[in-house]
N, C-alpha and C positions, 0 to 999 in steps of 0.2 A: 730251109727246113730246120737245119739247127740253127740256127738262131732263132727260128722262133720258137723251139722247145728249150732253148735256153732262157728267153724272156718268161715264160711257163712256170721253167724250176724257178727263176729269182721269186716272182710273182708269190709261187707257193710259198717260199721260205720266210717271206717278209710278211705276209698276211698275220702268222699268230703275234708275230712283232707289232703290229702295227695294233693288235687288238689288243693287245696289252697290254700298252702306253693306254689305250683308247678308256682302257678299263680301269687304270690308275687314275687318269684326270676327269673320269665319270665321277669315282670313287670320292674323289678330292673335292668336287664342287657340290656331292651329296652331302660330304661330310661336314662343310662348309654350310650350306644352306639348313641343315640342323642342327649347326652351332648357331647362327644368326637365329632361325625360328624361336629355339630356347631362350636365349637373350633378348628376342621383342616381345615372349608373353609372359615376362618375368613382373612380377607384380611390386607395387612399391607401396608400403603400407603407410600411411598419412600418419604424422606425427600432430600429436594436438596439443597446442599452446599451453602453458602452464597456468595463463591467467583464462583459459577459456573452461579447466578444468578446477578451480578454483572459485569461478560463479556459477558454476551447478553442483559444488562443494554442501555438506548438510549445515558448516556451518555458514557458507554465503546465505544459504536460504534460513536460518533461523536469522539473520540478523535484521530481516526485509519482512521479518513476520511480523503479525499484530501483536497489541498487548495481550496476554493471556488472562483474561478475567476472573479465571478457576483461581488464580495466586493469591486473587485479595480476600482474606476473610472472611465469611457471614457474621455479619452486623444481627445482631436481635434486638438494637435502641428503637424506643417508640418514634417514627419518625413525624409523626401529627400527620397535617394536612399536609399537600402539595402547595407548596412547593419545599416544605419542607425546611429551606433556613430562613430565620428572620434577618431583619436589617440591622443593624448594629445602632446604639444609641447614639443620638448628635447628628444622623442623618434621615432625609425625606424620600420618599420615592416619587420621583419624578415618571408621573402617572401620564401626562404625554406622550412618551417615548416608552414605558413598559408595555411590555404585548405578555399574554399566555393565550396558549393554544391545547385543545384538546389533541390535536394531532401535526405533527409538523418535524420537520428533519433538521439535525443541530451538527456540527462537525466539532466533534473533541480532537485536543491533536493526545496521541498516548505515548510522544518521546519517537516513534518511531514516522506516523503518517497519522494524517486527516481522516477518522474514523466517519463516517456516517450514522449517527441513530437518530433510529425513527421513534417517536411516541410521544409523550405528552411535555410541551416544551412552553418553559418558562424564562422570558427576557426585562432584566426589571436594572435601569440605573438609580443610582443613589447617592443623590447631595448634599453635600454637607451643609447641614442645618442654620442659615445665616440669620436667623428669627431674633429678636432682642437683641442687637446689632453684635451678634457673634461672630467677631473676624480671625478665630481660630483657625487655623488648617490642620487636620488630621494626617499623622505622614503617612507612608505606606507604607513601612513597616508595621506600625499600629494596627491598619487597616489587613493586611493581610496575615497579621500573627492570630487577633482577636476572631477572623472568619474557621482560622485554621482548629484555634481549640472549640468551637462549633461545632466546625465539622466531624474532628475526632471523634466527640462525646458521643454523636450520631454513627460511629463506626467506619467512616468514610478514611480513605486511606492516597495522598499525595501520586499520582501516577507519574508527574510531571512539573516542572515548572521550569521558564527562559520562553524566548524567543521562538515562533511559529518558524522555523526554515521557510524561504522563498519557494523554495525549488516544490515543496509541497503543496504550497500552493496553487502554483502552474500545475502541478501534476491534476489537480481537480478544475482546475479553471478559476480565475477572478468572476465570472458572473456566478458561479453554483457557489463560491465561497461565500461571495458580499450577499446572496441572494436569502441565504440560512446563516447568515452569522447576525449573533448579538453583542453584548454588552461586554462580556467575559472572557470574549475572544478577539486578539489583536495581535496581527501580522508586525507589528512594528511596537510595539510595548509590551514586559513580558505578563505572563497569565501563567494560573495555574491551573491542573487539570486535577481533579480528584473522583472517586468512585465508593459510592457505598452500595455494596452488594450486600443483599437478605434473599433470603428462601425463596420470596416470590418476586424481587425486584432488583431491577438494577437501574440503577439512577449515578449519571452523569453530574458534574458540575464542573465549572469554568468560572475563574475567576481574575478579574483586573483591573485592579488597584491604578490610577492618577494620580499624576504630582501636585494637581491641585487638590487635593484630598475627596474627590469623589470615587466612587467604583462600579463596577459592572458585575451582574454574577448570574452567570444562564445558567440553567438547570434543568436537564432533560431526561426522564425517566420513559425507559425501553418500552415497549407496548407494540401491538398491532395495531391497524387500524378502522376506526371503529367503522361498522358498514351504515353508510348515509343514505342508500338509494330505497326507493319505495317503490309498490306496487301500485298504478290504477288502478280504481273500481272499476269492474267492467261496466257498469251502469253508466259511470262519467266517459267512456270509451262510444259507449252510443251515442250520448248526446253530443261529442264533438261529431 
């Protein structure tokens, strides 16, 4: 009997002993597992690249924009008829190979990218005059100085001149390029681009001088396009 009321008192005395401890390494492995929670939903804020912040920069994106057409002056010169420039003396138009179109799409390049305009589009070469056995060649500087004071008088103003870049080309495709290109535009010889803008117009020109002293000069002035389709008569409607 005492012994077993001695195993009792030990039993008693050691119980808050043992809750103790029990409460300290409770303690410890709470404290523990809200240290870890805190440090896995800790957040890590993504650092973004210099050069990623750089191409959506205002000035990454003005340097990828079009030419501004508002820059170039209004022209008030009479500009006659369409197409607008004649051919320089000494040479012929090689009526063959010129096309004009009431409506048709032309790619200017304006220093930056291959513009699109749509509207009334002029494609005219021009050889130099071999008649009464004239074996002059015209250079091209002659050629491309004499189109340029032309041009001016008519208010038109240089947007461009060198070499089409490849890579803009690819950027439209070789079939849309070779598809609408003419005379005054060449991927591999240089051209010049010019613009005369007036009140109600804007017209395009491209031009490209030869080493054999011929040249090219498309000319394509802005426009919608004109509506081609027609109504049947309902009468003709019956009789089919």
């Amino acid at each position: 009997m005492k012994h077993s009321l001695r195993h009792l008192l030990s039993a008693a005395l050691l119980a808050p002993l043992l809750t103790g401890c029990g409460s300290k390494d409770t303690a410890g492995e709470t404290a523990t597992d809200v240290t870890t929670t805190t440090e896995t939903t800790r957040t890590e804020v993504p650092i973004v690249p210099e050069t990623a912040a750089a191409a959506t920069s205002p000035e990454a994106a003005a340097s990828t924009a079009a030419f501004d057409v508002t820059t170039v002056p209004i022209s008030t010169a009479n500009l006659g008829r369409f197409p607008y420039i004649a051919g320089l003396k000494g040479f012929t138009l090689n009526t063959s190979n010129s096309k004009e179109y009431d409506f048709e799409r032309a790619y200017v390049y304006d220093g930056k990218t291959l513009l699109p305009i749509e509207g009334k589009v002029s494609r005219r070469l021009f050889d130099v005059d071999r008649s009464d056995g004239n074996s002059k060649t015209v250079s091209e500087l002659a050629i491309d100085r004499n189109l340029e004071n032309q041009l001016k008088e008519l208010g038109a103003v240089k947007v461009w001149t060198g070499i089409i870049p490849r890579e803009s080309v690819d950027k439209i495709g070789n079939d849309e390029f070779y598809k609408h290109r003419g005379f005054g535009t060449n991927d591999n010889d240089a051209s010049d681009t010019y613009l005369i803008r007036q009140k109600d117009k804007e017209v395009w020109v491209q031009l490209n001088s030869q080493s054999g002293g011929d040249y090219g000069m498309d000319v394509v002035e802005k426009a919608v396009m004109p509506n081609l389709t027609t109504v049947q008569p309902a009468a003709d409607l019956k009789k089919n």
